[in-house]
C-alpha positions in Angstrom: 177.0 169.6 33.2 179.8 171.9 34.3 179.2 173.9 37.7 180.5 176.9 38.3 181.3 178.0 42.7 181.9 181.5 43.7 184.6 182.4 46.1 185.9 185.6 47.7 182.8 187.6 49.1 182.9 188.9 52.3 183.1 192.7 54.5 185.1 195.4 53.2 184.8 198.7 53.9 183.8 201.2 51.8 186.7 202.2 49.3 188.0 198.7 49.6 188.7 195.9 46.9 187.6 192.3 46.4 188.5 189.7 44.0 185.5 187.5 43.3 186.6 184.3 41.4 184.7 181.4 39.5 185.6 177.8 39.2 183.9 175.9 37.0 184.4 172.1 37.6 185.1 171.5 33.8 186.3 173.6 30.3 185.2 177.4 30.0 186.7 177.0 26.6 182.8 176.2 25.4 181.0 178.7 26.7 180.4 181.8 24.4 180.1 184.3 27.3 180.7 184.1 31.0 179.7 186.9 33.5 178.9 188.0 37.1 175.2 189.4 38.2 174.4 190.8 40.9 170.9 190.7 43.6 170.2 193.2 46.6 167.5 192.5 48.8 164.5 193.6 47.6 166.0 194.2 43.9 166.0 192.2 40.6 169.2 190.6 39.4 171.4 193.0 37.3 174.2 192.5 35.4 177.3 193.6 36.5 180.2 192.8 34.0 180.4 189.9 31.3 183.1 188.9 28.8 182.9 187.0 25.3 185.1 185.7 23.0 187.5 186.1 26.0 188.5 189.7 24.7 185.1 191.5 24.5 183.7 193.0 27.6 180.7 195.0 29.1 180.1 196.6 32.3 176.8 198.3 34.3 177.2 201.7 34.0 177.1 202.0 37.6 180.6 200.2 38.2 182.6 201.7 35.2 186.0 202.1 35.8 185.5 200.1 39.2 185.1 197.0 38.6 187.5 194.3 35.6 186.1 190.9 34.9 189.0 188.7 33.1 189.2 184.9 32.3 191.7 182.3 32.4 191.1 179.5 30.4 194.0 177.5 31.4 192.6 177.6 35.2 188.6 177.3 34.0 188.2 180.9 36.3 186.8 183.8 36.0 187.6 186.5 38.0 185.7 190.1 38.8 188.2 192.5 40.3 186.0 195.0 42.1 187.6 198.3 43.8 186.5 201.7 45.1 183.7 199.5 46.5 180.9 201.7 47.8 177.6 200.3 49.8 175.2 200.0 47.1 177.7 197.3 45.7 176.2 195.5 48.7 174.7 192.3 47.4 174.8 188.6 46.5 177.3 188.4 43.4 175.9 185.1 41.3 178.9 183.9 38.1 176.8 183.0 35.0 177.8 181.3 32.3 176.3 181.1 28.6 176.4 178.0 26.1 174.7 179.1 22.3 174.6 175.8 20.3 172.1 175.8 16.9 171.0 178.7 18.4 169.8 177.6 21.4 171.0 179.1 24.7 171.5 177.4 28.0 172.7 179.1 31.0 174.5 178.0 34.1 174.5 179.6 37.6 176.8 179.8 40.2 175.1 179.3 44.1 176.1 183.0 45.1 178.7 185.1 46.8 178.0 187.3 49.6 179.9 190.7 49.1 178.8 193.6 52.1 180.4 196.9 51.6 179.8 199.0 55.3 181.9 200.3 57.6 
């Protein structure tokens, strides 16, 4: 079972950047789609940006033009570049990949990375 560990949360102020990253301990290579979700207190878990085949990507309406996830398959990584960060991007930011074999899907989580956006 391949685990995937979030890095690079922390405080920024409002307008600032982060760069989230996602190890995975083994090949990304079989996963169909790999993305980062997102859970404020209180508030369900929403998708924030994924990417499959490695080319194709989608993004919450609400960080369009904000935020770029990429993947390097040579490092196992995937990255969310997230900029103009305002407050209500304050939450834990969980990676997530998906695995679709004979059409069955399995999923794999990430333990969470804290990202706070106050001044």
């Amino acid at each position: 079972q391949v685990q995937l560990v979030e890095s690079g949360g922390g405080l920024v102020q409002p307008g600032g950047s982060l760069r989230l990253s996602c190890a995975a301990s083994g090949s990304i290579r079989s996963f169909n789609a790999m993305g980062w979700y997102r859970q404020a207190p209180g508030k369900q878990r929403e998708l924030v940006a994924s990417i499959t085949g490695g080319i194709s990507t989608n993004y919450a309406d609400s960080v369009k033009g904000r935020f770029t996830i990429s993947r390097d398959n040579a490092k196992n990584t995937v990255y969310l570049q997230m900029n103009s960060l305002k407050p209500e991007d304050t939450a834990v930011y969980y990676c997530n990949a998906v695995r679709v074999v004979v059409g069955i899907e399995s999923n794999v989580w990430g333990q969470g990375t804290q990202v706070t956006v106050s001044s």
